[in-house]
C-alpha positions as CSV (number, residue, x, y, z in Angstrom):
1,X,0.0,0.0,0.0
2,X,1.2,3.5,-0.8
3,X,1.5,6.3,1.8
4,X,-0.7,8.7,0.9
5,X,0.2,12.2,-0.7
6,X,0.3,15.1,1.6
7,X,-2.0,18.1,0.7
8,X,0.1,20.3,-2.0
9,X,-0.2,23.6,-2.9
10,X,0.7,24.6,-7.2
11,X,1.8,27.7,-8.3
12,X,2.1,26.8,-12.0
13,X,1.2,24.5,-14.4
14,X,4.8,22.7,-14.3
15,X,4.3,21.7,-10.4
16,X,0.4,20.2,-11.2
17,X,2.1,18.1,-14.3
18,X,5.2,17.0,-12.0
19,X,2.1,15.9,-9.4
20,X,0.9,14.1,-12.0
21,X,3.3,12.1,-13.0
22,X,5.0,11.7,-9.9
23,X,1.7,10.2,-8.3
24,X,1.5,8.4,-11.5
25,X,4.6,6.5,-10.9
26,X,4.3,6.0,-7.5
27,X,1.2,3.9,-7.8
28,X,3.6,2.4,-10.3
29,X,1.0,2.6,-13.5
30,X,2.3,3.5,-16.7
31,X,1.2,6.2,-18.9
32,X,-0.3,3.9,-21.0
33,X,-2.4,2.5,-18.4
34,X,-3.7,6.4,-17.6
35,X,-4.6,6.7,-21.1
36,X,-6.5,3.9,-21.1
37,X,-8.5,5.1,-18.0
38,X,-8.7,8.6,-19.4
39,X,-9.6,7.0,-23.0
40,X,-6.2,9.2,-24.5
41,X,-3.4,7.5,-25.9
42,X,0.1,7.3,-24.1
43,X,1.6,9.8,-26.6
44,X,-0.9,12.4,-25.3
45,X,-0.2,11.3,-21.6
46,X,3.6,12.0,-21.8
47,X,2.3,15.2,-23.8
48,X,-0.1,16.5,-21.1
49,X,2.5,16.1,-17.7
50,X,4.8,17.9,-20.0
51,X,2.5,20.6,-20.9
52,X,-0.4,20.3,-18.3
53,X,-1.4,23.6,-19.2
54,X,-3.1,22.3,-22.0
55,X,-5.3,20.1,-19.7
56,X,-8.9,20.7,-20.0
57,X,-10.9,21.0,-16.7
58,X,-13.1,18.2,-17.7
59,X,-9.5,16.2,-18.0
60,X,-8.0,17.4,-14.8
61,X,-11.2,16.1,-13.2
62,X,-10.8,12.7,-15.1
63,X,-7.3,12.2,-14.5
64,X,-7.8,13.5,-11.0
65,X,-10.0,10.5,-10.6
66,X,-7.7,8.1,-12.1
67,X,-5.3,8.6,-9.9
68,X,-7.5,9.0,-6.4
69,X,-6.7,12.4,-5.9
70,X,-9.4,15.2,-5.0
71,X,-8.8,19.0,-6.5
72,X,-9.4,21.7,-3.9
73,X,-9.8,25.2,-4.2
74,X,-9.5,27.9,-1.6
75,X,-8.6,31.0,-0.7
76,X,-5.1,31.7,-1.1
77,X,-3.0,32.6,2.7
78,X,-1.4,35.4,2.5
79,X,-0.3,35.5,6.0
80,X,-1.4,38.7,6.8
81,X,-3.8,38.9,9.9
82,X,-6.6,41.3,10.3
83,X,-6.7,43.7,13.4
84,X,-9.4,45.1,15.1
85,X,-10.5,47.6,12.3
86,X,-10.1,45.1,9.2
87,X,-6.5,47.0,8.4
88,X,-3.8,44.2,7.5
89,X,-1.0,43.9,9.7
C-alpha cells in the first residue's frame, strides 16, 4: 500500500504536471495505463504532464479521478492577519 500524498499547494502549471506524474509512478501505473483510464493514448499522456497547461478542466477532473486524488480550491493565505478595524497587519 502506498502512503498517501500530503496536501500540496501549485503555483504553476509545471508543479500540477510533475504531481501528475509523480503520483503516477508511484502507484507504479504507466502512462499507457492512464490513457486507457482517461480513453487518450500514451503519446498524449507524456504530452499532457509535459504541458499540463493544456489540460482541459473536464480532463483534470478525469485524470484526478484516475489517480484518487481530490482537486481543492480555496482562498489563497497570505499570511497577513486582520486587526481590530479590518487593516492588515
Amino acid at each position: 500500500m502506498t502512503e498517501p500524498i500530503p496536501p500540496q499547494v501549485l503555483l504553476s502549471a509545471d508543479q500540477l504536471g510533475q504531481l501528475l506524474r509523480a503520483t503516477r509512478k508511484r502507484l507504479k501505473l504507466s502512462q499507457g495505463h492512464i490513457g486507457q483510464r482517461l480513453n487518450l493514448s500514451q503519446n498524449r499522456v507524456s504530452y499532457l504532464e509535459l504541458h499540463p497547461g493544456d489540460l482541459s478542466l473536464k480532463q483534470l477532473m478525469n485524470w484526478c479521478a484516475a489517480l484518487n486524488l481530490e482537486l481543492r480550491l480555496g482562498a489563497k493565505d497570505t499570511g497577513l492577519h486582520q486587526g481590530p478595524q479590518g487593516q492588515e497587519w
